[in-house]
C-alpha positions as CSV (number, residue, x, y, z in Angstrom):
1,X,54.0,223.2,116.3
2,X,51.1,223.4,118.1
3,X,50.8,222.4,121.9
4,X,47.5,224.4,123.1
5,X,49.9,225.0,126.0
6,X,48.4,227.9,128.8
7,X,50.8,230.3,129.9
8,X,50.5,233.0,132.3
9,X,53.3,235.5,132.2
10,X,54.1,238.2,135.3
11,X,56.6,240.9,134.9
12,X,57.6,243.5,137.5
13,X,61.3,244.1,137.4
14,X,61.4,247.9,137.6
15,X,58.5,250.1,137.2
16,X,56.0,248.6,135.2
17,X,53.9,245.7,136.4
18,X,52.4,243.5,133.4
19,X,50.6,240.4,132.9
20,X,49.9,238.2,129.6
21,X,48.7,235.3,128.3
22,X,50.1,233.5,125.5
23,X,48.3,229.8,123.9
24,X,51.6,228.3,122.9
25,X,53.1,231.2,121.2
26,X,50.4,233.2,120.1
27,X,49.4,236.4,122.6
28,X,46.0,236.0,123.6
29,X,46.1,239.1,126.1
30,X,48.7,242.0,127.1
31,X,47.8,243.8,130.3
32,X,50.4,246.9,131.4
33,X,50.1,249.1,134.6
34,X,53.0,251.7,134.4
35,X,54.3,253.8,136.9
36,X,53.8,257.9,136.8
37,X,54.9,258.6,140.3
38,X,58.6,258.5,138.9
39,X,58.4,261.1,136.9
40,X,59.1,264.1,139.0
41,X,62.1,262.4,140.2
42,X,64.1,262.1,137.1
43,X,63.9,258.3,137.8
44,X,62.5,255.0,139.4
45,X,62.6,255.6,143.1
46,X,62.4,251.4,144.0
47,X,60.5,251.5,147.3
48,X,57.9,253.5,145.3
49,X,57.6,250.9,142.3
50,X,57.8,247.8,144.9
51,X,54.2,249.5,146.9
52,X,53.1,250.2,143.0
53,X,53.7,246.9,142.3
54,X,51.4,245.7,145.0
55,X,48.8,247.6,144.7
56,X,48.8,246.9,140.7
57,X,49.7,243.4,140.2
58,X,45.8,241.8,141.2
59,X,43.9,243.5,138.5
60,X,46.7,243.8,136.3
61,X,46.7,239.5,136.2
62,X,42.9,239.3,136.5
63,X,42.5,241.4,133.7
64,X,44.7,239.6,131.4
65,X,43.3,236.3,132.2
66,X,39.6,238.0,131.5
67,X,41.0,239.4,128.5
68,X,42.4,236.1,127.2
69,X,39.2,234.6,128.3
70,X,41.1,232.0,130.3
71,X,40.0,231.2,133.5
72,X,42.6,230.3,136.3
73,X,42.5,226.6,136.2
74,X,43.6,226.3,131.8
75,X,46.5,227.7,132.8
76,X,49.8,225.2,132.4
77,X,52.6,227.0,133.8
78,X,53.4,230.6,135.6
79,X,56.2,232.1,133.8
80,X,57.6,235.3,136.2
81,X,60.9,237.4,135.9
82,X,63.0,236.0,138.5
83,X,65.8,239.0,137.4
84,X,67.5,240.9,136.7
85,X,65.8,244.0,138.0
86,X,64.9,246.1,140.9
87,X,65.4,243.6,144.5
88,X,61.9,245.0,145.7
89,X,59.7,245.3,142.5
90,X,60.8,241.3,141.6
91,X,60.4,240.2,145.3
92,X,56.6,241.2,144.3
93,X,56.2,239.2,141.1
94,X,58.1,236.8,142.6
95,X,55.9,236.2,146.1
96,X,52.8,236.7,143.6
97,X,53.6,234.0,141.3
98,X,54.4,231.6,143.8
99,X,51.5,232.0,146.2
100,X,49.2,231.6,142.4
101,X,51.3,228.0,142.2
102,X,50.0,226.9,145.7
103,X,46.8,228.0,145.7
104,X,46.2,226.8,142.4
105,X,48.8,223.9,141.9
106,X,50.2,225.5,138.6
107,X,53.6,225.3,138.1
108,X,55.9,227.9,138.1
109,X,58.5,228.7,135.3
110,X,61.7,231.3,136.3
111,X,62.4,233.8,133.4
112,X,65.7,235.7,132.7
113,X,64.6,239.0,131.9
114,X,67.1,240.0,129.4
115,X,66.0,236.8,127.2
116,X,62.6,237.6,127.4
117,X,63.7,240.8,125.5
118,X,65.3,238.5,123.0
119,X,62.3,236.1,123.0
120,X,60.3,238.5,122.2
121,X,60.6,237.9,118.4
122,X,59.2,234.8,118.8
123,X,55.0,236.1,120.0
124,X,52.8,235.4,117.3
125,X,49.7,237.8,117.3
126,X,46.1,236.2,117.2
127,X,45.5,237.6,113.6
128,X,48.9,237.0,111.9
129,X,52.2,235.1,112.6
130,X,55.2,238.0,112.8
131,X,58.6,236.8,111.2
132,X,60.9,234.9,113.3
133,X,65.0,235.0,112.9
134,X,66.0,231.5,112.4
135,X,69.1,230.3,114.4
136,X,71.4,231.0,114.5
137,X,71.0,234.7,114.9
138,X,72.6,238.3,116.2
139,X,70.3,239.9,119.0
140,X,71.4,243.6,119.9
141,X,70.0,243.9,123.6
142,X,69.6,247.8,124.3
143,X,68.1,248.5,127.8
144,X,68.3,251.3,130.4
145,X,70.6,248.9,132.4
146,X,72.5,246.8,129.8
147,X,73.9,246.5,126.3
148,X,74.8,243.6,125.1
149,X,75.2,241.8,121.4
150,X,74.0,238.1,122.2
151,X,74.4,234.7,119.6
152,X,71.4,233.0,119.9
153,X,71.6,229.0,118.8
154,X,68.4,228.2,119.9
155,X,66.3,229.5,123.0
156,X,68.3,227.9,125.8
157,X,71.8,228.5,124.0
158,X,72.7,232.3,124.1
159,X,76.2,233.7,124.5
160,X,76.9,237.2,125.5
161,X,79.1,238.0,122.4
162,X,79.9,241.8,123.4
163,X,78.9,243.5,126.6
164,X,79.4,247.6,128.0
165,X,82.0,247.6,130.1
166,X,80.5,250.7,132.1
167,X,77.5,253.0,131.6
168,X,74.5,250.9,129.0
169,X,73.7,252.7,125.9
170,X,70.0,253.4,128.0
171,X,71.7,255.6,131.0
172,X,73.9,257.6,128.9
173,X,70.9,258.9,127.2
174,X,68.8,259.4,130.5
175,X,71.9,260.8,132.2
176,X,72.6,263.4,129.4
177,X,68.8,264.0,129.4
178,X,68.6,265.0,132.7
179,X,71.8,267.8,132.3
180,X,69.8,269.0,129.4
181,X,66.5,269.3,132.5
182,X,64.2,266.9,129.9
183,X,61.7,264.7,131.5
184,X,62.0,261.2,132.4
185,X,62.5,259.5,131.2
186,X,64.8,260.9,128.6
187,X,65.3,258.6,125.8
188,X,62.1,259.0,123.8
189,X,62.5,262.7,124.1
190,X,65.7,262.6,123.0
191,X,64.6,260.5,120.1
192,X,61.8,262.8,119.5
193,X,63.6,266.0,119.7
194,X,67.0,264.6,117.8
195,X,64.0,264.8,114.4
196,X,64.0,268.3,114.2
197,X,67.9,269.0,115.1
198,X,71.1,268.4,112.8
199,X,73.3,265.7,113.6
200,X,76.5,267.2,112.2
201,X,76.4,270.1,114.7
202,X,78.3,268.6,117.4
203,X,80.9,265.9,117.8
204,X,81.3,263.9,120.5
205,X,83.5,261.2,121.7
206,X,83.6,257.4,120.4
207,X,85.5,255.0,122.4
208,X,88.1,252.5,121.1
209,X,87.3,249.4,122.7
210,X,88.3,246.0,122.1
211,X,86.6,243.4,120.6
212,X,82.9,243.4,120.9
213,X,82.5,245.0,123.9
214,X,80.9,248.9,124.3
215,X,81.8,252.0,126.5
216,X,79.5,255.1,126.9
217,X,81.2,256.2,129.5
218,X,83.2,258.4,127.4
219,X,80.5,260.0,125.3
220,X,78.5,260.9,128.2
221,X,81.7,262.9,130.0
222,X,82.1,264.4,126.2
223,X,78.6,265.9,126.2
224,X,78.6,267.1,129.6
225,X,82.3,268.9,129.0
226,X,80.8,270.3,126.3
227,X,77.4,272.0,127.7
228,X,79.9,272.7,131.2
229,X,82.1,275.3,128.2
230,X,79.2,276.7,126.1
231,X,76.8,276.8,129.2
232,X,80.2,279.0,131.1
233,X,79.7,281.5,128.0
234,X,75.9,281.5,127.0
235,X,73.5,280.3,130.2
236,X,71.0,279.8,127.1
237,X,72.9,277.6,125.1
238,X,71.2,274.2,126.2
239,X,67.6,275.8,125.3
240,X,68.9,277.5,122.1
241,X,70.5,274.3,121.0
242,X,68.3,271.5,122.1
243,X,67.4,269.7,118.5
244,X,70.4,269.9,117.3
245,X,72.6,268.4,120.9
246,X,69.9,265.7,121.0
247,X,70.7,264.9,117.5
248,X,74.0,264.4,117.7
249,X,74.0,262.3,120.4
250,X,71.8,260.1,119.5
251,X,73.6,259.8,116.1
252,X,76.9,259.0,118.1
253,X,74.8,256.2,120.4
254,X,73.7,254.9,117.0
255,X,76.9,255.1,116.0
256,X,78.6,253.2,118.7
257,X,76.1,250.8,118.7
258,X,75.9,249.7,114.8
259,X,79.6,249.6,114.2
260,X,80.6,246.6,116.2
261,X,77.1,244.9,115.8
262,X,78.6,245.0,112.1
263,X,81.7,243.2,113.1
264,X,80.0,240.7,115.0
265,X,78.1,240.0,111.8
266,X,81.2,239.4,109.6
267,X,83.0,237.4,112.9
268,X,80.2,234.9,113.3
269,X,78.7,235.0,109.4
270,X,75.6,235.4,110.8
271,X,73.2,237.8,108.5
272,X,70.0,237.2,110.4
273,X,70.1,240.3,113.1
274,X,67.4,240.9,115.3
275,X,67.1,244.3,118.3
276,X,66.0,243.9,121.8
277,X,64.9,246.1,124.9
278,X,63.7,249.3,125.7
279,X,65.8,251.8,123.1
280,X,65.1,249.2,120.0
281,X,62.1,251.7,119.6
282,X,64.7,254.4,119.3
283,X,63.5,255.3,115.8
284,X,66.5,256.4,114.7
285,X,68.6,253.1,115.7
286,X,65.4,251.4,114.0
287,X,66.0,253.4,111.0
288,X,69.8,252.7,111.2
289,X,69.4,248.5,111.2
290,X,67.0,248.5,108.6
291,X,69.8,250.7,106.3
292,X,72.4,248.5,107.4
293,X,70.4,245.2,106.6
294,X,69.6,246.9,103.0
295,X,73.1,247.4,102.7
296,X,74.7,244.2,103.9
297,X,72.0,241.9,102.9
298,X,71.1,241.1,106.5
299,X,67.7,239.5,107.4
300,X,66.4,242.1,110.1
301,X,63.9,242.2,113.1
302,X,62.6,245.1,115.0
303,X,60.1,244.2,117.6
304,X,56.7,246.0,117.3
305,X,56.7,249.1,119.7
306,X,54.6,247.3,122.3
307,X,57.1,244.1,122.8
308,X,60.3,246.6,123.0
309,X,59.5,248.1,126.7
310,X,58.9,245.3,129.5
311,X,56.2,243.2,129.2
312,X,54.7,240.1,130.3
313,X,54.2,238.5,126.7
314,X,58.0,238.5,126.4
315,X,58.7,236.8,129.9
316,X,55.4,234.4,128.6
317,X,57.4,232.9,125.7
318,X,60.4,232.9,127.1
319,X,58.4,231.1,129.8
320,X,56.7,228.7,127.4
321,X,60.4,227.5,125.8
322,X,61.5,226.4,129.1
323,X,58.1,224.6,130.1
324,X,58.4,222.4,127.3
325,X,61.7,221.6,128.3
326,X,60.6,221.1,131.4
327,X,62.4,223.7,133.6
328,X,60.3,224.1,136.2
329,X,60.7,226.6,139.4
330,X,60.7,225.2,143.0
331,X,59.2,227.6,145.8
332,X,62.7,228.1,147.0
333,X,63.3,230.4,144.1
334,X,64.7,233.8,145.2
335,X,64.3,237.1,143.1
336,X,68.0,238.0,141.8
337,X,69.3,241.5,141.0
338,X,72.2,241.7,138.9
339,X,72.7,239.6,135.6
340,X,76.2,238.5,136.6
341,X,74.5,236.3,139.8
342,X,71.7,235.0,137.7
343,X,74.6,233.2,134.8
């Protein structure tokens, strides 16, 4: 279905600020400023990203309308991540979006974060249409700050199926990163380093949680007891053994992660399964899904690479769905932190 609809999408909830335009569905341009000043912290500071944010978000948005070749006044609606996120870095998309509206009487569209992520599967590039789930279907959210296995009916009908009850599948990986003195942020080194280790070197701890619902909690106390023993009797041992601790981590995350995403499949009978957020570019949890879908004759969707960390063309669909259902945003709307105060 074709609308010929404008949208201008504006993401800033933590530390990267990002602007996109999509025609209807179909990503016309992808602008992404990210954030380096975090690194030597071993994490997003959020008065730092907030002042980045400002001093990004202009030519990030004027490039991605130049880049679409869109000029201010074809655009329809503003689509901007009201939250969850960092209070600061959303206040600036946020103030941004809404001073756009006035100036240039567009109106303004609110976007959950977390179903952009979802959402996601639904861009369509300029040169080819990417496969869609149909609905209903299983999304497995992984992000730094949540995890989350969601039934989507259609894209205003979502229901968190299973949720972590503590630490996200995201921080336990950062958190056990930084005891191991990697770089931030951790994940993707941990994914990159887990290629040249053995996975059956160490074993660590798996919760027993009910129902649908996650714990890393445990695993993460598990790995650091274990480097606290070896590192008592070797000071080397962390260097020495690297590959194969990042290995077998990640395979227990994987793990975790997999096991009741396969029992929410066989609750709901629901074969089309699709992966969110930032760690659905963890190769090997891509790697695992596909497997899994070969095995149990699920319909699978991994976001390309450049839709899995946050950005703009995600918050734009999400954005678009809600325009033609005519959600609009008033000027009163107020940036939100936590997922629990934006349901």
């Amino acid at each position: 279905m074709e609308n010929n609809i404008i949208i201008l999408g504006i993401e800033s909830s933590c530390d990267d600020t990002s602007a996109a335009v999509l025609k209807d569905t179909v990503l016309l341009s992808s602008v992404i400023a990210s954030q380096a000043v975090h690194e030597k912290y071993g994490g997003v500071i959020p008065e730092l990203a907030s002042r980045a944010h400002q001093q990004n978000i202009v030519p990030v948005v004027d490039t991605a309308l130049k880049e679409a070749g869109i000029s201010i006044d074809k655009v329809d609606a503003i689509a901007f991540t009201r939250g969850p996120g960092l209070l600061g870095s959303l206040m600036v998309g946020t103030s941004f979006a809404k001073g756009l509206s006035i100036a240039n009487n567009i109106p303004m569209v609110e976007v959950n974060h977390l179903h952009g992520h979802i959402l996601s599967h639904f861009v369509d590039l300029p040169d080819r249409e990417l496969p869609h789930p149909n609905y209903p279907f299983l999304c497995l959210l992984v992000s730094g700050g949540h995890t989350q296995i969601v039934k989507v009916d259609a894209p205003d009908k979502m229901e968190i199926v299973g949720t972590t009850i503590d630490d996200a599948a995201g921080e336990a990986l950062d958190k056990c990163a930084k005891v191991m003195d990697l770089p931030y942020p951790g994940g993707p080194i941990i994914d990159r380093l887990a290629k040249e280790g053995d996975k059956d070197v160490f074993k660590f701890a798996k919760p027993r949680v009910e129902e649908l619902n996650y714990s890393f909690s445990g695993l993460k106390t598990s790995f650091l007891y274990t480097l606290r023993d070896a590192v008592a009797e070797n000071p080397d041992f962390i260097e020495q053994n690297k590959a194969d601790l990042c290995a077998s981590l990640l395979h227990t995350v994987v793990d975790i992660l997999v096991d009741k995403l396969i029992k929410a499949s066989k609750q709901f009978g629901i074969k089309d399964i699709a992966l969110g957020g930032g760690v659905s570019a963890n190769s090997a949890l891509r790697a695992r899904i596909e497997a899994e879908g070969a095995k149990r004759h699920w319909r699978t969707f991994l976001p390309e690479l450049k839709f899995t960390t946050d950005n703009a063309a995600m918050i734009a669909v999400a954005g678009y769905y809600r325009y033609l259902r005519g959600e609009l945003s008033t000027l009163d709307a107020a940036p939100i932190a936590r997922y629990e105060e934006m349901i």
